[in-house]
C-alpha positions in Angstrom: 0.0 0.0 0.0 1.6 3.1 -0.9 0.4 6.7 -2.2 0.5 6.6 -5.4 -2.6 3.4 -5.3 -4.6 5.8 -3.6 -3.2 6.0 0.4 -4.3 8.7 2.1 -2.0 10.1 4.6 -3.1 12.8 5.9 -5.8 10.8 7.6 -3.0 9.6 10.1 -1.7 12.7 10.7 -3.3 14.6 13.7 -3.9 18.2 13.7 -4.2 20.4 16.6 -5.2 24.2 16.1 -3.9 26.9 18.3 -0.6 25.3 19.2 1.8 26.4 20.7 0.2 29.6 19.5 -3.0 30.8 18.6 -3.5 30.8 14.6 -0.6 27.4 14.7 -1.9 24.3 13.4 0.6 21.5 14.6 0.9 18.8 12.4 1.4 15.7 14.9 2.8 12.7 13.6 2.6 10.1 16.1 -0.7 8.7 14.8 1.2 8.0 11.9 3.9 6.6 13.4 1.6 4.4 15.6 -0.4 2.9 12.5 1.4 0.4 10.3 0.1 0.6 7.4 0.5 4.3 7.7 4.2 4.4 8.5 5.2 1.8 5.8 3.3 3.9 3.2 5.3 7.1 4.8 8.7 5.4 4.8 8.0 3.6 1.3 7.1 7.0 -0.1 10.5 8.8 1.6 12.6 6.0 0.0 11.0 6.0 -3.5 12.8 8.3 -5.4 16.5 7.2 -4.3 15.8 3.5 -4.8 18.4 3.4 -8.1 20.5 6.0 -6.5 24.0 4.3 -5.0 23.1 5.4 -1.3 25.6 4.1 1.7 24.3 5.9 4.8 20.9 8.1 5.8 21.4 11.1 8.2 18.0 12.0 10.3 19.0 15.3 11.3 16.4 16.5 13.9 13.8 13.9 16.5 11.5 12.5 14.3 14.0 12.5 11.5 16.0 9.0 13.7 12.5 7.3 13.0 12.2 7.7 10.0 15.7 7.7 8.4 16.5 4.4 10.1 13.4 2.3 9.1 14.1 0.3 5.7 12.5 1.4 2.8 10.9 -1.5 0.0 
């Protein structure tokens, strides 16, 4: 199951208005994270496009970038 068959992300992704600021929507991710269909589609979609690159190492540069930089792609 991935996007481009019709997944619908943005479903698993919570939104919470007015934080930390009124006017803010946050964007949380840890619905997605906690679904699996969700978080393979999210990682399978990541890794895509570098599939037939020559790719040694990943770098997740800030929190939720270690999640999903170290899951494997498809």
């Amino acid at each position: 199951m991935d996007l481009r068959n019709g997944f619908d992300i943005k479903r698993y992704i919570r939104t919470i208005p007015d934080y930390p600021k009124p006017g803010i929507l946050f964007r949380d991710i840890t619905t997605l994270l906690s679904d699996l269909h969700g978080f393979r589609a999210a990682v399978d979609e990541l890794a895509w496009p570098f599939l037939r690159g020559n790719i040694d190492y990943v770098a997740g540069i800030e929190a939720r970038g270690f999640i999903l930089g170290g899951a494997r792609g498809p």
